[in-house]
Backbone as a printed PyTorch tensor [residue, N CA C, xyz], in Angstrom:
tensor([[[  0.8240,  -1.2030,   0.0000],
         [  0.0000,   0.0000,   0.0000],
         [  0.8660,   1.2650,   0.0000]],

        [[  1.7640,   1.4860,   0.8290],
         [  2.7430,   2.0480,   0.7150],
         [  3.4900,   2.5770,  -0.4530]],

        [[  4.0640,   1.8350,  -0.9070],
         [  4.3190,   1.9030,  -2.5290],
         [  3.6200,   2.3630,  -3.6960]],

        [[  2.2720,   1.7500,  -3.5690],
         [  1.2530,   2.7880,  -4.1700],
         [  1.2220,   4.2100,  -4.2760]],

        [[  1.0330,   4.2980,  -2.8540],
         [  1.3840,   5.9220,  -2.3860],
         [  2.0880,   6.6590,  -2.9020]],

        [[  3.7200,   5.9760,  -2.7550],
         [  4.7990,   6.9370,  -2.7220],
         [  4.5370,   7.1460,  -4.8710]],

        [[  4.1240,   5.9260,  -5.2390],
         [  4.1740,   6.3440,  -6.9150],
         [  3.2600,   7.4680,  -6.9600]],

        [[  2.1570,   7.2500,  -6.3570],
         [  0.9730,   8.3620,  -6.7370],
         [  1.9430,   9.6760,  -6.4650]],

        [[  2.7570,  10.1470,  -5.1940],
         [  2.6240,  10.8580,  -4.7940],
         [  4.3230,  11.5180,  -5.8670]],

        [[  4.7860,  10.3800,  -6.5650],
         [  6.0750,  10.7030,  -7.7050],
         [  5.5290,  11.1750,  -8.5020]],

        [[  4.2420,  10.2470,  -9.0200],
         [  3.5160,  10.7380, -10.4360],
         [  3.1420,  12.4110, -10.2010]],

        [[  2.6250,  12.7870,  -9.1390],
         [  2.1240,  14.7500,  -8.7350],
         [  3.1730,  15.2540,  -8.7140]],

        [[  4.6020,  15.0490,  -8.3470],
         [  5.6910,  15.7520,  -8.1930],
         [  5.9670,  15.9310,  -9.4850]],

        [[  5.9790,  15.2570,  -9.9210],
         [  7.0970,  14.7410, -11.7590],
         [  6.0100,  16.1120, -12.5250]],

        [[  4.8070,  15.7260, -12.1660],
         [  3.6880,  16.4570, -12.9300],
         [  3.6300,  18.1510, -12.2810]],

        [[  3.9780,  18.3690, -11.2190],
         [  4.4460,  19.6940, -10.3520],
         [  5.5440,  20.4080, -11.2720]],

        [[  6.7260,  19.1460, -11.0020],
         [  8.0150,  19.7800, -11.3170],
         [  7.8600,  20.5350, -13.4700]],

        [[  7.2230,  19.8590, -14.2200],
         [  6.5800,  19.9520, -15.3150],
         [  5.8460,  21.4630, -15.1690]],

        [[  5.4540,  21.7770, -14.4600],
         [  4.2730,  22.8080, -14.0840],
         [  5.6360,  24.3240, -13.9040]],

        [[  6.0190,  23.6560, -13.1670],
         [  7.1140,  24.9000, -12.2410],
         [  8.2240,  25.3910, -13.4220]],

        [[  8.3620,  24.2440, -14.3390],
         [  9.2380,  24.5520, -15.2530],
         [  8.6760,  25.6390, -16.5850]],

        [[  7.4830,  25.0630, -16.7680],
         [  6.4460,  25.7350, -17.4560],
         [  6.2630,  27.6550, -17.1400]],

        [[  5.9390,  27.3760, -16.0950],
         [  6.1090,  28.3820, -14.8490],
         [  7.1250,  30.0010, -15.3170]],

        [[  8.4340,  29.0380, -15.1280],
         [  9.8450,  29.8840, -15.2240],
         [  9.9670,  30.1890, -16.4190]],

        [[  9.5180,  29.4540, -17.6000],
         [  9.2030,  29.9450, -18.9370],
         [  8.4900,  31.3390, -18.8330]],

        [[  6.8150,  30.8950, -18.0200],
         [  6.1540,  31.6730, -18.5740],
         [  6.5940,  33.3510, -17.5570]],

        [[  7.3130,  33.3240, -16.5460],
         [  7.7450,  34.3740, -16.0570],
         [  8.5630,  35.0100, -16.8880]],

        [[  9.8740,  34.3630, -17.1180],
         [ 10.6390,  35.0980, -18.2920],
         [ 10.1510,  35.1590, -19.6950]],

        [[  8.9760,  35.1460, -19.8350],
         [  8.6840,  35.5640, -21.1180],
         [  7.2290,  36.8960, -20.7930]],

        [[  7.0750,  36.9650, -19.7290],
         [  5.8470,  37.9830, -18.8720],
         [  4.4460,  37.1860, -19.5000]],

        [[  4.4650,  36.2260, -19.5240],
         [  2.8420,  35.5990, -19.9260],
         [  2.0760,  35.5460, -18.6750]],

        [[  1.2440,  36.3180, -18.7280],
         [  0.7470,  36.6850, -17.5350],
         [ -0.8080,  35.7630, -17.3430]],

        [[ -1.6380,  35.3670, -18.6340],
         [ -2.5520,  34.7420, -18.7450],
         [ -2.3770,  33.2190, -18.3300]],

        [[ -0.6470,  32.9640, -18.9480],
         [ -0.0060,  31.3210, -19.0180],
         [  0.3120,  31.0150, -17.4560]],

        [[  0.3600,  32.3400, -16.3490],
         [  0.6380,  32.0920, -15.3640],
         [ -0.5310,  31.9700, -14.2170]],

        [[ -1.6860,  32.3700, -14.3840],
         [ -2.4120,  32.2080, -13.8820],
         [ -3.5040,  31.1590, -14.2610]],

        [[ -3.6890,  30.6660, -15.4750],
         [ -3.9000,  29.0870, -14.9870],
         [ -2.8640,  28.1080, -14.7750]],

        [[ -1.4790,  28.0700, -14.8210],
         [ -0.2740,  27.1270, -14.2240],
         [ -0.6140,  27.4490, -12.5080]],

        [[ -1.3150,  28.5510, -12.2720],
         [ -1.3890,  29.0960, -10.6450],
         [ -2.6140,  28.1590, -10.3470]],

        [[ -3.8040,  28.0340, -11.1450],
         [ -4.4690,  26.6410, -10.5230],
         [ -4.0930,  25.3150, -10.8280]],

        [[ -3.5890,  24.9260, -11.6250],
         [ -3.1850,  23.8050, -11.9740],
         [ -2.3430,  23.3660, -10.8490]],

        [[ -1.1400,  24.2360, -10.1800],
         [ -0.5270,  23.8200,  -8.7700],
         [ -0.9770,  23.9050,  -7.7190]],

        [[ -2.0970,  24.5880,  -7.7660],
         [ -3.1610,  24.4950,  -6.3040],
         [ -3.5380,  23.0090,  -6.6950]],

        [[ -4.1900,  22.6490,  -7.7640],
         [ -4.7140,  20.9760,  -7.4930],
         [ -3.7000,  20.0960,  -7.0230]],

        [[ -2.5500,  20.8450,  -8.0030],
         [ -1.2190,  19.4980,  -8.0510],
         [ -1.1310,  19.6900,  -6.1190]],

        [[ -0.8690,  20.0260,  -5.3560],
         [ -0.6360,  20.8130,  -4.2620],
         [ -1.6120,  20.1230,  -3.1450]],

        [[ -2.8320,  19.9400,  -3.3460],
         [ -3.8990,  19.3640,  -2.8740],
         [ -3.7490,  18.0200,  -2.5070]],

        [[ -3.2950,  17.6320,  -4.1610],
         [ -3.3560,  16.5260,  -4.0150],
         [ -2.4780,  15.2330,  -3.8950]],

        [[ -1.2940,  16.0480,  -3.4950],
         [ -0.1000,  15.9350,  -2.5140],
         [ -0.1860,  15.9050,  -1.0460]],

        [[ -0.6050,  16.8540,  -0.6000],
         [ -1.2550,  16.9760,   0.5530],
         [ -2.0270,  15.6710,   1.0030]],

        [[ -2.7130,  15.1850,   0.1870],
         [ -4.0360,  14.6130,   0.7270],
         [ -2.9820,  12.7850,   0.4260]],

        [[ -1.8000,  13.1510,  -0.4340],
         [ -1.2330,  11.2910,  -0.4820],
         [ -0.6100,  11.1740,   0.7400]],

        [[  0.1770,  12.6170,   1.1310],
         [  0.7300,  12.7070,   2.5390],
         [ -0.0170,  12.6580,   3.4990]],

        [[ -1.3020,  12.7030,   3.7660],
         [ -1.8110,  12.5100,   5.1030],
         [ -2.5420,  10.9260,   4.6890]],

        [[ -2.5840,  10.3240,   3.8140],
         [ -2.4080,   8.7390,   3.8480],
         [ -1.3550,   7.6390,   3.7010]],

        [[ -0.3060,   9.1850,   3.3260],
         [  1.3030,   7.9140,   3.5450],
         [  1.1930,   8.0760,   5.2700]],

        [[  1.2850,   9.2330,   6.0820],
         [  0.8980,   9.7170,   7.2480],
         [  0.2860,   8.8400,   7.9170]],

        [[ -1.1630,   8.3780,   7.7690],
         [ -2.1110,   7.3450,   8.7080],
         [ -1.3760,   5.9060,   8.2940]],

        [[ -1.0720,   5.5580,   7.1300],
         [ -0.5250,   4.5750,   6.9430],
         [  0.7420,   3.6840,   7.7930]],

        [[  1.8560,   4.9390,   8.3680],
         [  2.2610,   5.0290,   9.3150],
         [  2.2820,   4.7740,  10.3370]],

        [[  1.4920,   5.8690,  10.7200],
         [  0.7700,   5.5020,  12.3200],
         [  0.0830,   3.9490,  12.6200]],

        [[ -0.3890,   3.6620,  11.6250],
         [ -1.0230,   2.2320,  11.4710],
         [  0.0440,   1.4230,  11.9090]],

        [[  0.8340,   1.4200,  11.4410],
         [  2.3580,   0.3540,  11.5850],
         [  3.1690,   0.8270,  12.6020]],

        [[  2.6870,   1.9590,  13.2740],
         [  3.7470,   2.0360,  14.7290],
         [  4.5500,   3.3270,  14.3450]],

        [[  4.6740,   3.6570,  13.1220],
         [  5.6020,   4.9470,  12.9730],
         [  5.2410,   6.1870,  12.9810]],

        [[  6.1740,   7.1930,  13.2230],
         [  5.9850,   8.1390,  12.8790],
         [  6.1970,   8.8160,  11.5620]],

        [[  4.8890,  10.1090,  11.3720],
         [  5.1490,  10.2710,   9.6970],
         [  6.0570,  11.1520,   9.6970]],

        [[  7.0320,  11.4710,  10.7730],
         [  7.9200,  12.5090,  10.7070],
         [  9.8350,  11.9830,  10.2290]],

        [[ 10.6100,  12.8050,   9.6610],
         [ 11.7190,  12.4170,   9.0800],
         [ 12.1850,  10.6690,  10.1190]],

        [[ 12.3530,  11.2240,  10.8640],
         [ 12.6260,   9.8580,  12.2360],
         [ 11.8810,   8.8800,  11.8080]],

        [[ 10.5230,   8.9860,  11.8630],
         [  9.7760,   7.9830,  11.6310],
         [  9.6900,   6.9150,  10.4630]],

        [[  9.9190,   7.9850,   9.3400],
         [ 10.0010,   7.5300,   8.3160],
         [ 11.3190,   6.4880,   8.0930]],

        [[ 12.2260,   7.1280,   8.3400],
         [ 13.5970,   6.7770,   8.5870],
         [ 13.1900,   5.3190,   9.0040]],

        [[ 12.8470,   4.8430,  10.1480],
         [ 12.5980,   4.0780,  11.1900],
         [ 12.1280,   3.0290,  10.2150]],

        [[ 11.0900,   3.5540,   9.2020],
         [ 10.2290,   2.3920,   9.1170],
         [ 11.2430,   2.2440,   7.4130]],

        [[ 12.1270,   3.1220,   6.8230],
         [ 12.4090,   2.4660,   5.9200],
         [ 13.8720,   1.5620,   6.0070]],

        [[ 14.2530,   1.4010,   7.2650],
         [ 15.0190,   0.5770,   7.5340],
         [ 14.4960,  -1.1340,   7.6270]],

        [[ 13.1930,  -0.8810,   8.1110],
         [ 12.7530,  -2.7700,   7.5250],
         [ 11.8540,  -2.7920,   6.3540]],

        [[ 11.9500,  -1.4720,   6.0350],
         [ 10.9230,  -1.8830,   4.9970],
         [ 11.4840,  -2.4970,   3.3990]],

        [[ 10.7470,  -2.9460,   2.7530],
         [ 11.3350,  -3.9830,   1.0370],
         [ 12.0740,  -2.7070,   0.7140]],

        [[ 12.9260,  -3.1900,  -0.0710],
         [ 13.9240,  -2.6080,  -0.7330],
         [ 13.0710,  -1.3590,  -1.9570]],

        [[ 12.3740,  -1.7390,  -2.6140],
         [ 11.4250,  -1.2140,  -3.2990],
         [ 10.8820,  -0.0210,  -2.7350]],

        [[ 10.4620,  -0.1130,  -1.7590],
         [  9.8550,   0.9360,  -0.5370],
         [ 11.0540,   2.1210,  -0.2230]],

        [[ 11.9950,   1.7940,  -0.1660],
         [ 12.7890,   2.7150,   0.1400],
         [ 13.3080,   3.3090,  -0.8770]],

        [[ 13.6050,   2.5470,  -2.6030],
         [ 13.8740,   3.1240,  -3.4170],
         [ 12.8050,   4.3400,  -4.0160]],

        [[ 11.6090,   4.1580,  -3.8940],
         [ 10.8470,   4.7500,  -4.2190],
         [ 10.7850,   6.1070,  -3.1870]],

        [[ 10.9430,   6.2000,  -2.2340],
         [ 10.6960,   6.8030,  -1.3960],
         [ 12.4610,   8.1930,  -1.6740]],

        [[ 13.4800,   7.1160,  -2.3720],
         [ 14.2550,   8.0300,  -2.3410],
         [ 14.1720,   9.0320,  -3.6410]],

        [[ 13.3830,   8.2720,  -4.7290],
         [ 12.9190,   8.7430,  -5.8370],
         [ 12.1900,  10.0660,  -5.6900]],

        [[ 11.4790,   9.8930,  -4.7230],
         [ 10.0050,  11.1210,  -4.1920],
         [ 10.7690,  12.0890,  -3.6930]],

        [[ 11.9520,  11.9980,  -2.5740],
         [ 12.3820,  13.0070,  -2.5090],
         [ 13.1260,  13.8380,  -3.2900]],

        [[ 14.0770,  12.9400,  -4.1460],
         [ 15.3310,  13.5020,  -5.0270],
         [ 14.2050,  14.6770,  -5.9490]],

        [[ 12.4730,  13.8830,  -6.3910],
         [ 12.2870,  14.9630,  -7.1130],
         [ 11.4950,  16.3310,  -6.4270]],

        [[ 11.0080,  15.5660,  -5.5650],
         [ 10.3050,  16.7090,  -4.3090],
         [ 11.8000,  18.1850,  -4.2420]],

        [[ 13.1070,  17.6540,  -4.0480],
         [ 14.1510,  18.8900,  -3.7360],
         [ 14.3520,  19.3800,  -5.4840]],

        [[ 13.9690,  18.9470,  -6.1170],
         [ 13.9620,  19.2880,  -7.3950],
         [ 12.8350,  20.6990,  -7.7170]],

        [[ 11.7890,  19.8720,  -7.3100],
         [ 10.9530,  21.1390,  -7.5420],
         [ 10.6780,  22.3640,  -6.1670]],

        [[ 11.1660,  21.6150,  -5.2480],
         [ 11.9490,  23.0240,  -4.2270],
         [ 12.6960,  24.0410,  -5.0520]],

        [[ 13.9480,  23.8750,  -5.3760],
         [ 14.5640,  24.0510,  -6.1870],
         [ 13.8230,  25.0860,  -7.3200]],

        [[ 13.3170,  24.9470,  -8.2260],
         [ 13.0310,  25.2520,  -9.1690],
         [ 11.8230,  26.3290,  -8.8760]],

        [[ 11.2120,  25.8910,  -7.4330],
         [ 10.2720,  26.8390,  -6.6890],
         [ 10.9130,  27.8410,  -6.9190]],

        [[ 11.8940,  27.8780,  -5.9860],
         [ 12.4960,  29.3320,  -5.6410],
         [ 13.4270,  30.0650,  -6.4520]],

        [[ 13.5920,  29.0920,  -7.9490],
         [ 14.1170,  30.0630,  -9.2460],
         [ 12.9330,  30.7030,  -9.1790]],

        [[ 11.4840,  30.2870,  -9.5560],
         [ 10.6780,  31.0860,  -9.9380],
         [ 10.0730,  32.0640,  -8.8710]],

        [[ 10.3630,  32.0640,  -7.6850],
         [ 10.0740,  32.9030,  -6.5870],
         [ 11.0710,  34.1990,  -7.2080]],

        [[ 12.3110,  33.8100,  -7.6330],
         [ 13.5400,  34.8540,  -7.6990],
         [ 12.9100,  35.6130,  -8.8710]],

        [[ 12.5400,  35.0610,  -9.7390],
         [ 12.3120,  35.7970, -11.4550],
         [ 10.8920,  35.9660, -11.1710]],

        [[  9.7220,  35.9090, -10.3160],
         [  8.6870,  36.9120,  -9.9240],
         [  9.3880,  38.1400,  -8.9860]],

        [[  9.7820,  38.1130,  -8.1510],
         [ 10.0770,  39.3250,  -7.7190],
         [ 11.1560,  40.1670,  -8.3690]],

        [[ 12.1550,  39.8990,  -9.1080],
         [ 12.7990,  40.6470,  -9.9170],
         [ 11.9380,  41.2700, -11.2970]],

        [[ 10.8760,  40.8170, -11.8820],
         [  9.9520,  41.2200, -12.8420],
         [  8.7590,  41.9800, -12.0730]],

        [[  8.6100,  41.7600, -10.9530],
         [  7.7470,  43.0210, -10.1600],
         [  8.5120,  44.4670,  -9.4530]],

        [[  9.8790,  43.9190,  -9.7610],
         [ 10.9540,  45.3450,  -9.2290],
         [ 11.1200,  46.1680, -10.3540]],

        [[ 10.8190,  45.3260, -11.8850],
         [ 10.9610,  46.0420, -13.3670],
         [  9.8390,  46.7820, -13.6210]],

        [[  8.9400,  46.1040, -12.9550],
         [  7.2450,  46.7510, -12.9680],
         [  7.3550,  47.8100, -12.0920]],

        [[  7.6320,  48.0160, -11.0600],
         [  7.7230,  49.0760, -10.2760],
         [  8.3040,  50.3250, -10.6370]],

        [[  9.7460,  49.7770, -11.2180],
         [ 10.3660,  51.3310, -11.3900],
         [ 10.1320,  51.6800, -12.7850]],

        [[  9.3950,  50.8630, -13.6750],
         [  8.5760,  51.0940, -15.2510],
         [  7.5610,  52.4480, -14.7140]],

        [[  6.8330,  51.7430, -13.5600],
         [  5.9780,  52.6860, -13.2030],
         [  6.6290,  54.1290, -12.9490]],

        [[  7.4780,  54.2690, -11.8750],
         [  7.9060,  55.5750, -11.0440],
         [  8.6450,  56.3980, -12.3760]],

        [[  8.9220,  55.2400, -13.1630],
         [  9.6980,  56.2710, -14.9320],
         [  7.9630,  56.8050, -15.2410]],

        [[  6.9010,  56.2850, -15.4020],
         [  5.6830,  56.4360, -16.1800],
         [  5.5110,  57.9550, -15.7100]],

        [[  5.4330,  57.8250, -14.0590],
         [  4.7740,  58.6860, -12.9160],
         [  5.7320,  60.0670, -13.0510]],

        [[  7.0140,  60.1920, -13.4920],
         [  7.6100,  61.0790, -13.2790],
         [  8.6680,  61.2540, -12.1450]],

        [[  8.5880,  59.7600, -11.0560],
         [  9.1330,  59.8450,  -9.8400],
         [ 10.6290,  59.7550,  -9.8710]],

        [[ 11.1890,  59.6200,  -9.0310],
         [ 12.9950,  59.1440,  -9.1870],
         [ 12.6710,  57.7510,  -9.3400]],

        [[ 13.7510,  57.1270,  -9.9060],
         [ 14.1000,  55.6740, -10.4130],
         [ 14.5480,  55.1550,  -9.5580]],

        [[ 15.8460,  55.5900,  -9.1890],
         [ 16.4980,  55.2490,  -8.2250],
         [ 15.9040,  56.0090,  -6.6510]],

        [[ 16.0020,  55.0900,  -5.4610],
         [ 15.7970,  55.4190,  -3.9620],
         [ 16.2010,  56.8670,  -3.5010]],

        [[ 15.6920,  57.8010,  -3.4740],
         [ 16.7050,  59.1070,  -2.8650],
         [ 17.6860,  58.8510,  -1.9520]],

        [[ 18.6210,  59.9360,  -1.7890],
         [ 19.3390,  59.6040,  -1.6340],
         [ 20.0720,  61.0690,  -0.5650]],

        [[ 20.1970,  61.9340,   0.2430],
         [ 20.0220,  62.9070,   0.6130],
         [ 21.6640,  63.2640,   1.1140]],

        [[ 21.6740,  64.4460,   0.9020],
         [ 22.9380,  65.5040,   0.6460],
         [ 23.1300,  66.0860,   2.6400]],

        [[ 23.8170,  66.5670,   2.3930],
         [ 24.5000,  67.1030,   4.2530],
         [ 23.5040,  67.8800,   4.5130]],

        [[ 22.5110,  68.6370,   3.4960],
         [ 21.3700,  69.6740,   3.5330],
         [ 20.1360,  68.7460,   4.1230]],

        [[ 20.4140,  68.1570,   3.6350],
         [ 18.3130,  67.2510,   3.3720],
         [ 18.1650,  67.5750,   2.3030]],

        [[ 19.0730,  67.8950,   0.9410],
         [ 17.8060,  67.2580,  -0.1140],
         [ 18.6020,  66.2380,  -0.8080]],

        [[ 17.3670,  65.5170,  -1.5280],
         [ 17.5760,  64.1580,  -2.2020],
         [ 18.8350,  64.8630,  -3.4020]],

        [[ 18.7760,  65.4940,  -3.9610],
         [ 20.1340,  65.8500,  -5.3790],
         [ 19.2350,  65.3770,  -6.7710]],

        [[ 18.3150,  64.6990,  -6.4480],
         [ 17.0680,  64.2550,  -7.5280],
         [ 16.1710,  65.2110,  -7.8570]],

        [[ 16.0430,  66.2630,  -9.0860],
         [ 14.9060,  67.0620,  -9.2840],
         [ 13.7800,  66.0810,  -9.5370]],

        [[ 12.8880,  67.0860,  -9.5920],
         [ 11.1680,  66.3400,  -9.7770],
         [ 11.1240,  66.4400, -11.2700]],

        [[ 10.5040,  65.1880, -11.7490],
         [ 10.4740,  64.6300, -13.2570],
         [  9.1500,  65.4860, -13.4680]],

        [[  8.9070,  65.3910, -14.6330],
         [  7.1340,  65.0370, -15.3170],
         [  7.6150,  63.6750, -15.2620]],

        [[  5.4430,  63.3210, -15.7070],
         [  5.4330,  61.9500, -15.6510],
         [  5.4830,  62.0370, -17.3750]],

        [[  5.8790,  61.1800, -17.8290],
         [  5.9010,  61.0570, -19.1290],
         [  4.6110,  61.3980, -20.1170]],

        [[  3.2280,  61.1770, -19.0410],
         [  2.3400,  61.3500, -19.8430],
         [  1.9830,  62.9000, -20.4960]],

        [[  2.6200,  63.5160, -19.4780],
         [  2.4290,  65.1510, -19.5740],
         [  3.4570,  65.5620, -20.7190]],

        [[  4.5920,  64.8540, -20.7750],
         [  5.5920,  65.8080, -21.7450],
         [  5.6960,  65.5430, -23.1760]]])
């Protein structure tokens, strides 16, 4: 039963990690439509991860273990050889799409810092942070916003 699990729960990762890659495409290319359904598509994928882990979880507990690193540990020391390969499979790709999470965490917030100061150029504001002189003033005159000039 076990084994079952851990495939179901390879097959959502493999299909995650697919998603996330998709993802980092569609950030560096600003597809903004391509990113917000990949944004539900990983809420399901996400779900339904969740929901193999709280039956690899009871499955566990059933057999005396805990579903925590220890536990797991614990139980893949007697468990078939199979069981543990699989299990090392789930993680290698689980840190994979960690991984690849937080490229695309990096290239959303660097494309919302391009959006920002796109704006403060639009608005007329300084680009750069002020920056202030022995007086108090910034050394930055006041722009127009582009729309005016």
């Amino acid at each position: 039963m076990l084994l079952s699990i851990l495939g179901e729960e390879f097959a959502a990762m493999t299909r995650l990690r697919e998603i996330l890659e998709t993802e980092s495409d569609a950030l560096e290319r600003l597809q903004v439509e391509a990113l917000l359904s990949l944004a539900d598509a990983k809420q399901a994928l996400i779900q339904s991860l969740e929901a193999s882990g709280e039956r690899r979880a009871a499955l566990l507990a059933g057999l005396g273990y805990g579903a925590d690193p220890v536990g797991m540990d614990r139980y893949l020391s007697i468990a078939p050889a199979e069981v543990a390969a699989a299990w090392r499979v789930l993680v290698d790709e689980t840190t994979r799409c960690e991984a690849l999470n937080r490229r695309n965490g990096a290239l959303n917030n660097s494309g919302q810092r391009q959006v920002r100061r796109l704006l403060r150029v639009l608005r007329g504001e300084p680009v750069e942070p002020a920056t202030y002189d022995r007086k108090g003033d910034s050394g930055i005159g006041g722009g127009q916003p582009l729309a005016k000039v």
